[in-house]
Steps between C-alpha positions, in 0.01 A plus 500: 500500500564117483291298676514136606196333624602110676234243528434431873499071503162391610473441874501161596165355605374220784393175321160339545646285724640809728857359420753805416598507167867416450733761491373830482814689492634595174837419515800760445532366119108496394406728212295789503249597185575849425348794247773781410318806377754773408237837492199293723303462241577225283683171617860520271606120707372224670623189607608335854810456662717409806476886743880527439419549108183709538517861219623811676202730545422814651179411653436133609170399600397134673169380312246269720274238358153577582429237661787597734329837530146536779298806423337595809255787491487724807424847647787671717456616834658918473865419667787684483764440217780301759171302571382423190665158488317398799189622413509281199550207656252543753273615230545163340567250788177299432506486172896402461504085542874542684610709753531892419849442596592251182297703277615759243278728453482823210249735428411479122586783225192638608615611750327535888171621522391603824109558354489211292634155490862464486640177313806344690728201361597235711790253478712248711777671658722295551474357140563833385801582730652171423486595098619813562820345673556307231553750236679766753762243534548473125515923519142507384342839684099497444345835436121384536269188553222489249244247417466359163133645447480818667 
């Protein structure tokens, strides 16, 4: 199975100064770093470019920075499976620096543990959302959000 694993750009940060940076939208022609592994083992490519000219895969997969990336350790309250999502955030609301609402939250591979600590990844939403836009309109589907060191 191909797979094609795209560098996530680096969010954009607040200066010293608490000036926004200047544009933090990637625009439509920006490049995106890329590692084509044909069995998802061993990289065969790599390289950047424009979404439009992105390899084919069967499996895509967005890569965050880890600086990008908030590891917030936690231990989940027993809910229900349709209320899982909401017992995360809850969970997490005083740890997360934003509001649960912007936040993107995953469980790592590890999977929940409802004796132990569970590990949960957190991430800007709406950064996320917006980079995801960007490659749908060049027909890029993502299969997965990963960050680079887990």
């Amino acid at each position: 199975m191909t797979l094609l694993a795209l560098m996530l750009p680096g969010r954009a940060r607040l200066m010293a100064s608490g000036e926004p940076p200047g544009s933090p939208r990637p625009d439509s022609g920006a490049e995106w770093s890329y590692v084509l592994s044909r069995d998802g083992l061993s990289v065969d490519e790599e390289g950047s470019a424009p979404v439009a000219s992105l390899p084919k895969a069967e499996r895509i997969v967005l890569v965050a920075q880890d600086e990008d990336v908030a590891w917030l350790p936690t231990r989940l309250p027993k809910a229900a499976a349709a209320r899982l999502k909401e017992a995360l955030a809850g969970a997490l609301e005083e740890q997360l620096l934003e509001d649960p609402a912007q936040a993107h939250l995953a469980v790592s591979r590890q999977g929940l543990r409802e004796d132990d600590v569970t590990w949960v990844a957190a991430l800007h939403k709406p950064w996320i959302e917006q980079a995801l836009a960007q490659l749908q309109e060049g027909g890029v589907v993502v299969d997965g959000l990963v960050s680079l060191s887990e």
